[in-house]
C-alpha positions as CSV (number, residue, x, y, z in Angstrom):
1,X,59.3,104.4,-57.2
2,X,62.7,106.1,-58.2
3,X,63.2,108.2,-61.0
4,X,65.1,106.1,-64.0
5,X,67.3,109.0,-65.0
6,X,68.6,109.0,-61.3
7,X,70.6,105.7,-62.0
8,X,71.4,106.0,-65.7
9,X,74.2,107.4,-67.9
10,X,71.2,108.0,-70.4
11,X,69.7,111.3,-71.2
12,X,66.3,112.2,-73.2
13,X,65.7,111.2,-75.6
14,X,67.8,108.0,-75.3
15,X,66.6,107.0,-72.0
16,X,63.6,105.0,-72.3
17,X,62.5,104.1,-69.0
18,X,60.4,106.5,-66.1
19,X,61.5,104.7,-63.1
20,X,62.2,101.8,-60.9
21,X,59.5,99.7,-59.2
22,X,61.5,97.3,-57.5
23,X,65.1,96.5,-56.7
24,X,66.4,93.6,-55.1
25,X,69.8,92.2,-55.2
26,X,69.3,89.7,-57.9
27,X,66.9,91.7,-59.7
28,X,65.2,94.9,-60.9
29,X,62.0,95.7,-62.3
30,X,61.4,98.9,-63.7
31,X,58.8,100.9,-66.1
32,X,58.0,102.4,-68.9
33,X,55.3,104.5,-70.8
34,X,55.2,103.7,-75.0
35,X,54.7,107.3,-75.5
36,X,52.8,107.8,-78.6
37,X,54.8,111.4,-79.9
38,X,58.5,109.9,-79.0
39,X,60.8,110.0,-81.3
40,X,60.9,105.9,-82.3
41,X,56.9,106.1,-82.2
42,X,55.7,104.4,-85.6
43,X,53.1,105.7,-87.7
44,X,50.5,103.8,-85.1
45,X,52.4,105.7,-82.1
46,X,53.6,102.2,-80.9
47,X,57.4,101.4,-80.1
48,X,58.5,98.7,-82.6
49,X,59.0,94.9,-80.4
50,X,62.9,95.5,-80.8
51,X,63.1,98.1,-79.0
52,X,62.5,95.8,-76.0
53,X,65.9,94.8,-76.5
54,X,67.0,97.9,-75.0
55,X,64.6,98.6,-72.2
56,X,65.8,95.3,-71.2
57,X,69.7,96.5,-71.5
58,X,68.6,100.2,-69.4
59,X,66.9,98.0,-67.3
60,X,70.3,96.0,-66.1
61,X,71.9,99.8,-66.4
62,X,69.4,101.1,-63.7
63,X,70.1,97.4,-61.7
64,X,74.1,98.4,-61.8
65,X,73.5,102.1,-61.1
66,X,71.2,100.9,-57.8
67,X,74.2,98.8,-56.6
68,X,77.0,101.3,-57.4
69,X,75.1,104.0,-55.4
70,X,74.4,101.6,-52.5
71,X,78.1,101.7,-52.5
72,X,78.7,105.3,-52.9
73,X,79.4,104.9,-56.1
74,X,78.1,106.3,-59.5
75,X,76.4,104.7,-62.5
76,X,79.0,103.7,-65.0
77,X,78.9,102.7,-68.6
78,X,77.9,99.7,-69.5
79,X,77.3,98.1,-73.0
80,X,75.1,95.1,-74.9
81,X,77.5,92.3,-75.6
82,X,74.7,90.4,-77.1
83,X,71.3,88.4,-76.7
84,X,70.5,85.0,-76.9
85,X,66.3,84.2,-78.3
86,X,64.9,87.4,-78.0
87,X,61.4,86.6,-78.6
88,X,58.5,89.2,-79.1
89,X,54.8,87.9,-79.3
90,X,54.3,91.6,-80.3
91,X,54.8,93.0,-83.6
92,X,54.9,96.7,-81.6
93,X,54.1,97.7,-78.1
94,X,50.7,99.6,-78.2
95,X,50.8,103.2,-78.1
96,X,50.1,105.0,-74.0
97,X,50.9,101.6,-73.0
98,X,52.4,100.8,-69.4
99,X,55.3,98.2,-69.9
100,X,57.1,96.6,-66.5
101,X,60.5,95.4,-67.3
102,X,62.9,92.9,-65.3
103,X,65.9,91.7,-65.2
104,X,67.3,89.1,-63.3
105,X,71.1,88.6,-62.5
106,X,72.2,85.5,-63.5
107,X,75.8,85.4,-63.7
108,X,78.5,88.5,-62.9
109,X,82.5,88.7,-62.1
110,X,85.2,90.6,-61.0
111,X,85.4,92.2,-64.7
112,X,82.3,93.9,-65.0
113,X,80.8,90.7,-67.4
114,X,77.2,89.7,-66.6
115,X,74.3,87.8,-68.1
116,X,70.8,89.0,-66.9
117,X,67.4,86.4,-67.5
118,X,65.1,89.3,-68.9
119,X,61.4,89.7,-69.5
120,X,58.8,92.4,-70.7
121,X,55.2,92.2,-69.0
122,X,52.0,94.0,-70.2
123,X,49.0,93.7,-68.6
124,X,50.3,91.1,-66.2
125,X,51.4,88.8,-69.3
126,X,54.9,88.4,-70.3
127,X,55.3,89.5,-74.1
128,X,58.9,89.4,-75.0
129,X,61.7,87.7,-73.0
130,X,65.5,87.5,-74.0
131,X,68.6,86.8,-72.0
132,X,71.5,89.7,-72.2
133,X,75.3,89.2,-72.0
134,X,76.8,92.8,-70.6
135,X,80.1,94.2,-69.2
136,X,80.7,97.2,-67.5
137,X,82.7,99.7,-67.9
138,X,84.7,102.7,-66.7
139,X,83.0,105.9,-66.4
140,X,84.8,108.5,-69.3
């Protein structure tokens, strides 16, 4: 397991995930903990189901950061270009709750553009799912 905030541009409060689980080279998973005093916590403690959008888009950050260091490299900025079907059978992820999230490389060039098949499992079901269009940027 490797620390999220090793491979991310992110910074508390933003950064959502705790760590990697697994990293492969067409994939990532990764976890989080819905942490019932944070910040986007509603009045229930959970994280609303949209936020899964962006543990899926940290998710891909944490893949690219893990394949920029394996080539000495640093993590860069990357941003969201947009979804296609996110879908949710969640109103909220509960409160204390352990979430793994992947992300699996589908498609990436020269320029930094990639689309990533995505999913969000909770006790061993997948709950939301979504695929992400990103590009990669330079580091400011």
């Amino acid at each position: 397991m490797r620390p999220a905030e090793d491979l991310l541009v992110h910074r508390p409060p933003m950064l959502l995930l705790d760590a990697v689980l697994d990293h492969r080279q067409d994939g990532i998973l990764a976890l989080t903990r819905v942490d019932a005093g944070a910040w986007y916590a509603d009045a229930d403690g959970a994280m609303p189901a949209w936020f899964g959008l962006e543990l899926m888009a940290q998710a891909i950050a944490a893949y690219a950061g893990l394949e920029k260091r394996a080539r000495g490299g640093e993590p860069r900025l990357g941003y969201l270009l947009g979804t296609r079907a996110y879908a949710c059978t969640l109103p909220a992820f509960p409160a204390g709750s352990e979430l793994e999230v992947h992300a699996r490389l589908k498609y990436l060039d020269d320029s930094g553009l990639s689309a990533f098949a995505c999913g969000i499992t909770l006790d061993g079901e997948e709950v939301a799912a979504a695929i992400l269009k990103t590009f990669e940027g330079e580091r400011p």
